[in-house]
C-alpha positions as CSV (number, residue, x, y, z in Angstrom):
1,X,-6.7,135.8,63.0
2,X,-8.6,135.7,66.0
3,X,-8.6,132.7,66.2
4,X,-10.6,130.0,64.0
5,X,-14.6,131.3,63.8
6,X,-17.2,128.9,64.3
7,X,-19.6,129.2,61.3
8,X,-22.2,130.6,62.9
9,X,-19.8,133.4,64.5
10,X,-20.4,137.1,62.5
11,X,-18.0,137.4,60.6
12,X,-18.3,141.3,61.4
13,X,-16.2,140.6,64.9
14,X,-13.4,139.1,63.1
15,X,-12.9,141.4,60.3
16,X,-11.7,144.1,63.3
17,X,-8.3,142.1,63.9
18,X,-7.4,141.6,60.2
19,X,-6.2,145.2,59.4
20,X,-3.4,144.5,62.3
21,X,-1.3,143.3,59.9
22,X,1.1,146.0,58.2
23,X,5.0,145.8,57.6
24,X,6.7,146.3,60.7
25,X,9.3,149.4,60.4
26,X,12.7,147.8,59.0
27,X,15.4,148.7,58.1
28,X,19.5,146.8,57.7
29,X,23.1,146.7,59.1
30,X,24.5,149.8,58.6
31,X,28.5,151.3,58.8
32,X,29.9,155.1,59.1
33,X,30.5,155.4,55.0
34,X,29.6,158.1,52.8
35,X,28.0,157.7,49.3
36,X,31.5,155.9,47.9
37,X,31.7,153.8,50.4
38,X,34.4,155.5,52.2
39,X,34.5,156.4,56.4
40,X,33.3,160.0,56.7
41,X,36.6,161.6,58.4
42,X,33.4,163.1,61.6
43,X,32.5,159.9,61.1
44,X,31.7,158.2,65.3
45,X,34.9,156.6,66.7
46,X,35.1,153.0,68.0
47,X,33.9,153.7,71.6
48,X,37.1,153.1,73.7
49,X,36.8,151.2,76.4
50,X,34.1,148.7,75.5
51,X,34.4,145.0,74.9
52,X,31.0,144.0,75.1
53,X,27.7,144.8,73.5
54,X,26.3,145.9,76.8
55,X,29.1,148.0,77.5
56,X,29.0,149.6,74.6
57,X,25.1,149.8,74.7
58,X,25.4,151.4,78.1
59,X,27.6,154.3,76.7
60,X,24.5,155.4,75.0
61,X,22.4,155.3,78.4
62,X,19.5,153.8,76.7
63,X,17.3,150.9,78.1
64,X,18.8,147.8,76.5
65,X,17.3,143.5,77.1
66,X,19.9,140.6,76.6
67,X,18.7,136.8,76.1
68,X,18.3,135.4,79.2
69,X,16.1,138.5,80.7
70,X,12.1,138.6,81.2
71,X,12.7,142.0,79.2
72,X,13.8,140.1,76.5
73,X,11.4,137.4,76.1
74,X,8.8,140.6,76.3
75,X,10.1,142.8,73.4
76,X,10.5,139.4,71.6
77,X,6.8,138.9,70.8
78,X,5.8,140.3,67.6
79,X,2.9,140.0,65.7
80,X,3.2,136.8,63.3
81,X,4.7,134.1,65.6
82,X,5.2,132.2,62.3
83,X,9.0,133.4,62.6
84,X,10.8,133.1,65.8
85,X,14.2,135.0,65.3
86,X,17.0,135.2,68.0
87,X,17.8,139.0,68.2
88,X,21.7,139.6,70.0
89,X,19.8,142.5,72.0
90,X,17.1,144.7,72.2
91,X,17.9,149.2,72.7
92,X,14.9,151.2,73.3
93,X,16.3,154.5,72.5
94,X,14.6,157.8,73.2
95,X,17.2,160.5,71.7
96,X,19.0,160.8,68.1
97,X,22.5,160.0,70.0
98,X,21.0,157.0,71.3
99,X,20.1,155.5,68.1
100,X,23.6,156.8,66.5
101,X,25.4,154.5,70.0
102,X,23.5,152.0,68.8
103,X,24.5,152.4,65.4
104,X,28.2,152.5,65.8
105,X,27.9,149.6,68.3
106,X,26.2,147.4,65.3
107,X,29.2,148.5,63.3
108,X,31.7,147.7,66.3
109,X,30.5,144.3,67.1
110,X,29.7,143.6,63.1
111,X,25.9,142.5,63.4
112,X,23.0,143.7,61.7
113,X,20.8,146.7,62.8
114,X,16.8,147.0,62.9
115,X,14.6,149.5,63.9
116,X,11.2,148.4,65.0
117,X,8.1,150.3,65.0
118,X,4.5,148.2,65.5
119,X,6.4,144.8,65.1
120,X,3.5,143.9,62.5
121,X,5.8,142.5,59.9
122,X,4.1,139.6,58.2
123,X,7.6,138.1,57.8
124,X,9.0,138.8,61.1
125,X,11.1,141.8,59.4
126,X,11.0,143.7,62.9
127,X,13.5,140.9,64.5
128,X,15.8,141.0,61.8
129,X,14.7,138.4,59.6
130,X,17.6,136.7,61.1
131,X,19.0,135.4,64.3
132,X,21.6,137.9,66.1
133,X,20.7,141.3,64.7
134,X,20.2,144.5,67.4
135,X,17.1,145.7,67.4
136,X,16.8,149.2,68.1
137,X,13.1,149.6,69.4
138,X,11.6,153.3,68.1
139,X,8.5,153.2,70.4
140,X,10.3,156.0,72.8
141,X,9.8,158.3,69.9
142,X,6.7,160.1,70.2
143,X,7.3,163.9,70.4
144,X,4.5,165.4,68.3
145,X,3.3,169.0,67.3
146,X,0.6,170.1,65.2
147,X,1.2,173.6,62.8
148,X,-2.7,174.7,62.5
149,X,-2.2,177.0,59.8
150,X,0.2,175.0,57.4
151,X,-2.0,171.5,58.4
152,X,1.0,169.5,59.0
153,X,1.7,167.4,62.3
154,X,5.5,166.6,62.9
155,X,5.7,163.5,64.7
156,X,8.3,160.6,66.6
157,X,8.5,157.8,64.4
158,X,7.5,155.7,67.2
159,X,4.1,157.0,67.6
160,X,1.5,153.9,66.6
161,X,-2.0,154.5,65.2
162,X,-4.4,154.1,67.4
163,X,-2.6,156.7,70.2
164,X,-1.6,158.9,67.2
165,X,-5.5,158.9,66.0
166,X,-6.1,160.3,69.4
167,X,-3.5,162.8,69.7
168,X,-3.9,164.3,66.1
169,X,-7.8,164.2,67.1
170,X,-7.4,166.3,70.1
171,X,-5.0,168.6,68.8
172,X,-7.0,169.7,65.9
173,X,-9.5,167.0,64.9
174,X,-7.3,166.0,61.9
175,X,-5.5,162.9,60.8
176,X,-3.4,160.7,58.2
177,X,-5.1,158.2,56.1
178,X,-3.6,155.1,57.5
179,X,-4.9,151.5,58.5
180,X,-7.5,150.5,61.3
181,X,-5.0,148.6,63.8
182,X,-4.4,150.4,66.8
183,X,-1.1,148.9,67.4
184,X,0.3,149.4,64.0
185,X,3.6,151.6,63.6
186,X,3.1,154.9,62.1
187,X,6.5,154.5,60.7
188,X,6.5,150.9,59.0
189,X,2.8,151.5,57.2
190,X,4.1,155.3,56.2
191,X,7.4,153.7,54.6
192,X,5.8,151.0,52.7
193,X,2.6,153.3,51.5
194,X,0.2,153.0,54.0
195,X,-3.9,152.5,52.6
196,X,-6.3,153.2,55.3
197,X,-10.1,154.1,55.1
198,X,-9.6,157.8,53.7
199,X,-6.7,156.9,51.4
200,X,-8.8,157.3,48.2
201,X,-9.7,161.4,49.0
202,X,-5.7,161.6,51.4
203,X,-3.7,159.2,49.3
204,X,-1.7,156.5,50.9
205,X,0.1,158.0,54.3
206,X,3.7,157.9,52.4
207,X,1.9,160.5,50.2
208,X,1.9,163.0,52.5
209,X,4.8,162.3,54.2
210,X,6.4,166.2,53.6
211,X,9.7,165.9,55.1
212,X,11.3,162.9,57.1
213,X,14.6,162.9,59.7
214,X,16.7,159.8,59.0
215,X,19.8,158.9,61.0
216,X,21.6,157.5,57.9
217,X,24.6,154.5,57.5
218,X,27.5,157.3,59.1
219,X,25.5,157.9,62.0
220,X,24.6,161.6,60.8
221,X,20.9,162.5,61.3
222,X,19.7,164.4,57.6
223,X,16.5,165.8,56.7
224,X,14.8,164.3,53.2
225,X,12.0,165.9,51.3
226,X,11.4,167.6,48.3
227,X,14.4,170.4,48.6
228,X,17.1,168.2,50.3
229,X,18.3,164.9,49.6
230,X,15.3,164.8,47.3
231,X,16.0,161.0,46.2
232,X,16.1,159.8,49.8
233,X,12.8,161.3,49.8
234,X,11.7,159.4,46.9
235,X,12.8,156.0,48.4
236,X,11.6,156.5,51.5
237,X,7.9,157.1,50.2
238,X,7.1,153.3,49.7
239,X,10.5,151.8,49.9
240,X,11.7,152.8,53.2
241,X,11.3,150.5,55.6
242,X,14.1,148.5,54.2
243,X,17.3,149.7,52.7
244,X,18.2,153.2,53.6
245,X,18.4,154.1,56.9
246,X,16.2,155.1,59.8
247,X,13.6,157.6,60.2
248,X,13.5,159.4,64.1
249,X,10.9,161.5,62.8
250,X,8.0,162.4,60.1
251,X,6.0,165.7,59.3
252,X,3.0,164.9,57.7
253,X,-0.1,167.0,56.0
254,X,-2.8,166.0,58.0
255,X,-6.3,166.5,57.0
256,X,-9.8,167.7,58.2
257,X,-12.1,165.1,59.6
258,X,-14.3,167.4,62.0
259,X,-17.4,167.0,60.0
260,X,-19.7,164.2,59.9
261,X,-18.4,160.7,58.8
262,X,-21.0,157.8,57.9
263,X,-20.1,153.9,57.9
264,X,-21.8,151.6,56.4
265,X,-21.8,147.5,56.1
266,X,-23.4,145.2,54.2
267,X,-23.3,141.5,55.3
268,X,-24.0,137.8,53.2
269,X,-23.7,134.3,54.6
270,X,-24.4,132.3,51.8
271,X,-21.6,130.7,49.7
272,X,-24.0,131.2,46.7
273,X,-24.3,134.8,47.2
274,X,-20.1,135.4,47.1
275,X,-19.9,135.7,43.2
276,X,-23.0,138.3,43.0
277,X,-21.7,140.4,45.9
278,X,-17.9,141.0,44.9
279,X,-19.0,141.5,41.0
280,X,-21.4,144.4,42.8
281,X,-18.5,145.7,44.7
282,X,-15.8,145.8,41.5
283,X,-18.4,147.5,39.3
284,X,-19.2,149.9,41.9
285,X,-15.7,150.5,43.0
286,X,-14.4,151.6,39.3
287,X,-16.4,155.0,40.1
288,X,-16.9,155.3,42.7
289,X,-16.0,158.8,44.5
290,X,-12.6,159.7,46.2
291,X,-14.8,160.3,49.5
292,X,-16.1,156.5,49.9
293,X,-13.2,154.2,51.0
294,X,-13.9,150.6,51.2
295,X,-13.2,146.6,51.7
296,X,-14.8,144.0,50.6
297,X,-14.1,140.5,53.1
298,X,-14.5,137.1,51.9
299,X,-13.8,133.6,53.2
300,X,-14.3,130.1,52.9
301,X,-17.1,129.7,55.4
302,X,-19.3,131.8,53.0
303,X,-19.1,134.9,54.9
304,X,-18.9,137.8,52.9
305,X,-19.4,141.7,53.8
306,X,-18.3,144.9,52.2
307,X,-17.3,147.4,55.4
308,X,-17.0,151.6,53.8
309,X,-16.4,155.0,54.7
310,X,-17.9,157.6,53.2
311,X,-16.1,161.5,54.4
312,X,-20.0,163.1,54.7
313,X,-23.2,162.9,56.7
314,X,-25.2,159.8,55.9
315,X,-28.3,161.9,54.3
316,X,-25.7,162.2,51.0
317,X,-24.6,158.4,50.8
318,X,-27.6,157.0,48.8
319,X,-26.7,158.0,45.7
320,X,-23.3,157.3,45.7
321,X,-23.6,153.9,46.7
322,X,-26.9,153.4,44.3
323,X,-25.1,151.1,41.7
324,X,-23.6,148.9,44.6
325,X,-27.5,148.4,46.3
326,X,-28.7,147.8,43.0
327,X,-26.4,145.1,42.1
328,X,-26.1,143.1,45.3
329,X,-27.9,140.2,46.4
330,X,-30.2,140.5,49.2
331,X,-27.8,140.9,52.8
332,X,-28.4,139.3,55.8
333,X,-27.8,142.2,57.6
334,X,-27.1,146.2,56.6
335,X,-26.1,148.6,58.4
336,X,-25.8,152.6,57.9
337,X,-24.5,155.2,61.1
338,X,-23.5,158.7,61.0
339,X,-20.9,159.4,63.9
340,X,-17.7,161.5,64.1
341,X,-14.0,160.5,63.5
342,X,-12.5,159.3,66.4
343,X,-15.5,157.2,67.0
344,X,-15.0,155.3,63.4
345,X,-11.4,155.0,64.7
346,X,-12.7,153.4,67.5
347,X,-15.5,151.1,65.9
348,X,-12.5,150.1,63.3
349,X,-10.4,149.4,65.5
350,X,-12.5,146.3,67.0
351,X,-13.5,147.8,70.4
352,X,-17.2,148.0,71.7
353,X,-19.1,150.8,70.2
354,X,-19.5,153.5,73.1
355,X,-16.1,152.8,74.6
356,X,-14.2,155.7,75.5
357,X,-11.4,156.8,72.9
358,X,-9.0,157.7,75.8
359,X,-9.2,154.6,77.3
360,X,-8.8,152.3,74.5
361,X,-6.7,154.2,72.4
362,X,-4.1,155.4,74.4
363,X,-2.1,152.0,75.1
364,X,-3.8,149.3,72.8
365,X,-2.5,145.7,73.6
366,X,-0.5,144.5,70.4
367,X,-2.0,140.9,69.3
368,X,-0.4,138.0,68.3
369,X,-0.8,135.5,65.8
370,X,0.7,132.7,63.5
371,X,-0.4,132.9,59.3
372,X,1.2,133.3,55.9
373,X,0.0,136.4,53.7
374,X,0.4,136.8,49.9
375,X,-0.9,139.6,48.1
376,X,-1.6,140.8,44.7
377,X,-3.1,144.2,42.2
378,X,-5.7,144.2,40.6
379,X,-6.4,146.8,37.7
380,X,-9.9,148.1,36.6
381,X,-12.1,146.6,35.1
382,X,-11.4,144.1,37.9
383,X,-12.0,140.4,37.8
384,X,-13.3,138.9,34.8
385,X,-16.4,136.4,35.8
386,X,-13.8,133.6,34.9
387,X,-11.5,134.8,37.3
388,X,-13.9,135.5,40.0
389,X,-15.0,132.0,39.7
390,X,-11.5,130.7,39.8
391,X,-10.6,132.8,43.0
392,X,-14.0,131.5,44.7
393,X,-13.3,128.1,43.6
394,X,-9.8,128.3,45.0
395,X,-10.9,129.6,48.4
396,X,-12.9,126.7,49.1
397,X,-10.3,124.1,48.4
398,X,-9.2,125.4,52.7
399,X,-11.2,122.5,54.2
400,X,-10.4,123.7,57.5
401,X,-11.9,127.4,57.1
402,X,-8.8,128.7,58.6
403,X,-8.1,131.9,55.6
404,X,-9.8,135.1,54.9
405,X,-9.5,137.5,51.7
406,X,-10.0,141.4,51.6
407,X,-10.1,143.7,48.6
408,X,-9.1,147.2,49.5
409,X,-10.5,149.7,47.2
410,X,-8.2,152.0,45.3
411,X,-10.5,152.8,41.8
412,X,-9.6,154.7,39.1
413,X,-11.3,157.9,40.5
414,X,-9.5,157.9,43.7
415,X,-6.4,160.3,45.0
416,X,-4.5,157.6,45.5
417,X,-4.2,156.5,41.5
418,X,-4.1,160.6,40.7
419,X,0.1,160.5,41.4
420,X,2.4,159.3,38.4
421,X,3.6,155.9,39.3
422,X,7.4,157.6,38.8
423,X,6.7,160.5,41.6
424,X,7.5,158.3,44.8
425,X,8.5,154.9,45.2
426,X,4.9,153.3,46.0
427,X,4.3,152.7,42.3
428,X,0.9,151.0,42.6
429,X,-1.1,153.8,41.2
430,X,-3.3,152.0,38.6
431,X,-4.9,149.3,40.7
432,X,-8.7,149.3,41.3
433,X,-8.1,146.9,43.9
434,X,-5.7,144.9,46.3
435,X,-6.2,141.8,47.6
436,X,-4.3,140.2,50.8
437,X,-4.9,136.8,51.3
438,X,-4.3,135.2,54.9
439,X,-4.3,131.6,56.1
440,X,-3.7,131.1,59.8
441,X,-2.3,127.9,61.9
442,X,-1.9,129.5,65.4
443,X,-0.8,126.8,67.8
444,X,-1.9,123.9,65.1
445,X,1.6,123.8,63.8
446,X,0.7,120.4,61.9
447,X,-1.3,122.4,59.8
448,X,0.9,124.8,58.4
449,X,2.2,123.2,55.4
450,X,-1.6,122.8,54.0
451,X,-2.1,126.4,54.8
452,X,1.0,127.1,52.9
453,X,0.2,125.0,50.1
454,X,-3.6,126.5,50.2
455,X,-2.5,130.4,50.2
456,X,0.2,129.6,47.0
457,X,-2.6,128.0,45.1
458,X,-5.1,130.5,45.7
459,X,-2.5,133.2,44.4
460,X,-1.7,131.1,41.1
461,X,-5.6,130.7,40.5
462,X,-5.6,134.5,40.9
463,X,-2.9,135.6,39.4
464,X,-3.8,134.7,35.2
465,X,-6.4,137.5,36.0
466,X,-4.6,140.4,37.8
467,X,-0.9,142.1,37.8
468,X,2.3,140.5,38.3
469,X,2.4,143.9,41.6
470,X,2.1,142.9,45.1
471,X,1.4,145.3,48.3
472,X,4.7,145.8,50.0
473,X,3.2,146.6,53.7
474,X,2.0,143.0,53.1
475,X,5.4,141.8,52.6
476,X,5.7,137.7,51.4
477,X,9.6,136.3,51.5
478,X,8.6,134.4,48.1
479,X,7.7,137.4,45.9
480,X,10.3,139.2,43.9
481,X,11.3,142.9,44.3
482,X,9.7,144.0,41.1
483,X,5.9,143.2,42.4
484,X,6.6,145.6,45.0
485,X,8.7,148.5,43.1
486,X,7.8,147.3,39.9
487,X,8.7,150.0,37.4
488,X,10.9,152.3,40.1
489,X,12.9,149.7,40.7
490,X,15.9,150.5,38.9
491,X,15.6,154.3,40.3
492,X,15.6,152.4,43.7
493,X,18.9,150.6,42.7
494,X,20.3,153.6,41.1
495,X,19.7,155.7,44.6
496,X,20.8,152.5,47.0
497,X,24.1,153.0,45.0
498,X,24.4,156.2,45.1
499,X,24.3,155.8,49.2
500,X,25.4,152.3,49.7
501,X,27.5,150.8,46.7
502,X,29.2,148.6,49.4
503,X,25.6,147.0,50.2
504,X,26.4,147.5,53.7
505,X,22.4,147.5,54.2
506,X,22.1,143.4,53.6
507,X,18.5,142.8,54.9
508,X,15.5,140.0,53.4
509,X,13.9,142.3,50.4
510,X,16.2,145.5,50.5
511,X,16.6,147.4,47.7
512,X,19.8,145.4,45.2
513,X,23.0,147.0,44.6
């Protein structure tokens, strides 16, 4: 969503921007109740004294912006311009009792809550998904230590990847297996699953999400994992970002990537050379081994190229990758480089190879653009050749070349499909592929509703041939709950009740009473 490519632009230099789209952290309005809906007696008092918003904002001391302000406007822009809500205020909290203020002053003044991470919500989630909501901005939450013997990192939720990659990289060349964007927020891609380029030998991020800090609907910070509150720790590993409260801070298991790390690309840029190169890639990808992460990119113009990592040094990749050469029509360009971690991260990230990781990674510059996404699962075998035809016919109804498809690799043989579809909320654990589906309008507003129309009839064409599950960090205001949670979806209602049987936490796509 760069903007449109020319058809004789690489598609290589777009593909960098596309993995800057993830669900932004979310969450809903919340009260001081306990798990009957009743005020906790410790529960926070109505501040005395206050009878506005700001005043009651300003009790907390944190940085607040009201409409009207350049600060404002600023922490307005998200990442999807497609949705243009009207927060009441903005708080940019850096302490637990900040975001508790804020909380009882949501409660006071009776509008909605919503903590924002990356603001990468392809709906427009991080705003509310409303007019007049308070967003409570996390980005001033980025403590972090690193426990070199236990391999776990305990982190702010407001960290965002690229500055995260960096940190985690100096401390102890280790990481989480999240997502390429720089800008993304640790805490919305954790919450919703989180796939990344070593999620098929790590697991999604929300699978190693040991232990989280959530300031819950009474304003009480608890701690969630596998010994307390053990069902708030179920939820919150791939359905937290929207109904149960919010998260001030994460410890992870991080993971060794000191040793050598190889890349590798393989390009096409002819339309007849689409069905030949994704068959390749599915047959491949049903074996392939939990070290080799990769996407496959596809789009109208006939551009098509399969971008991997492979967790070794580049002298082992051959044969693991032998059935995919074998299979693929001849590229129009290849390419094969050993390097080390934070380079990839780098490369990945879009920047120009040799750029300096401190420089580019520290403060990335969030993007912005206007598109619909839809998503959808895939299960192995993958794609019959009827349904690869009907996807590749469907993609080229977009006469204006203005939509993109990937096709994340999970497999059958990857960590990621290893964990029971009951053990955490993310239940997408027998895919071998996902596929996210963009189509992009920018500033042509008069072409919207084609785009609209185009990305709905791509996903029917689809659908006939994959699952009825959709990728919740790809989140789509027309698909219902149960593509997301599928099969944990009544545990999801049965623990939302449990801790909110008033449905005090009303938000777009929470979890039902």
């Amino acid at each position: 969503m760069k903007g449109q490519l020319s058809k004789t632009q690489n598609p290589l230099v777009f593909w960098t921007l596309i993995s800057c789209l993830s669900l932004s952290y979310i969450a809903v309005s919340v009260q001081a109740l306990d798990h009957q809906g009743n005020e906790f007696s410790g529960a926070p008092r109505k501040l005395a004294g206050t009878t506005t918003l700001a005043q009651c904002l300003a009790v907390g001391g944190a940085r607040t912006a009201f409409p009207g302000t350049t600060a404002y406007t600023n922490a307005r822009s998200v990442f999807n311009l497609a949705n243009q809500y009207a927060p009441a205020a903005f708080v940019f909290p850096t302490t637990v009792v900040q975001v508790q203020n804020a909380l009882q002053c949501s409660k006071q003044f009776g509008i909605g809550i919503v903590p924002r991470g990356g603001g990468h919500s392809y709906e427009d989630y991080s705003l509310g998904g409303r007019n007049g909501v308070l967003v409570v901005d996390m980005t001033g939450f980025t403590s972090i230590s690193y426990n070199e013997a236990a391999q776990t990192a305990t982190i702010g939720s407001g960290w965002r990847l690229g500055p995260l990659y960096l940190a985690l990289w100096n401390l102890g060349k280790v990481t989480i297996p999240a997502g390429d964007c720089p800008t993304v927020g640790v805490a919305g891609i954790s919450l919703g699953g989180g796939w990344g380029f070593t999620s098929r030998k790590f697991g999604v991020v929300s699978d190693n999400i040991l232990e989280a800090q959530v300031v819950i609907a009474n304003g009480t910070l608890v701690t969630a994992n596998a010994q307390q509150n053990s069902d708030l720790y179920f939820a919150l590993r791939g359905a937290g970002a929207t109904s149960f409260g919010i998260v001030t801070q994460f410890t992870f298991r991080v993971h060794d990537v000191s040793g050598p790390i190889t890349r590798f690309d393989y390009s096409w840029t002819n339309k007849a050379q689409q069905f030949q190169a994704f068959k390749a890639f599915q047959i491949w990808g049903v074996n392939a081994v939990p070290e080799i992460s990769a996407s496959f990119y596809m789009d109208p113009f006939g551009n098509s190229n399969i971008e991997g990592v492979y967790l070794g040094p580049q002298t082992s990749l051959p044969p693991l990758i032998k059935t995919f050469v074998a299979n693929i029509p001849t590229p129009a360009s290849s390419d094969t480089v050993q390097t080390d971690w934070i380079t990839l991260v780098v490369h990945n990230a879009g920047f120009p190879d040799g750029s300096n990781p401190t420089t580019v990674l520290s403060n990335p510059t969030p993007p912005t653009r206007t598109f619909k996404a839809k998503s959808i699962y895939v299960n192995p075998p993958g794609l019959s050749d009827a349904g690869i035809n009907a996807m590749i016919n469907a993609m080229r109804q977009d006469s204006n070349d203005n939509a993109y498809f990937i096709f994340d690799l999970y497999g059958a043989t990857s960590n990621i499909n290893k964990v029971a579809t009951s053990a955490t909320a993310f239940v997408h654990r027998t895919s071998l592929f996902s596929i996210q589906m963009v189509a992009y309008w920018n500033q042509n507003v008069g072409q919207k509703n084609a785009d609209l129309t185009f990305i709905s009839n791509y996903w029917n064409a689809v659908c006939p041939f994959a699952t009825a599950e959709a990728y919740q960090n790809y989140i789509d205001n027309a698909e219902p709950l149960s593509a997301y949670f599928g099969s944990n979806l009544n545990t999801l209602t049965r623990i939302k009740l449990k801790w909110d049987p008033k449905n005090v936490f009303n938000f777009p796509q929470g979890i039902p009473m």
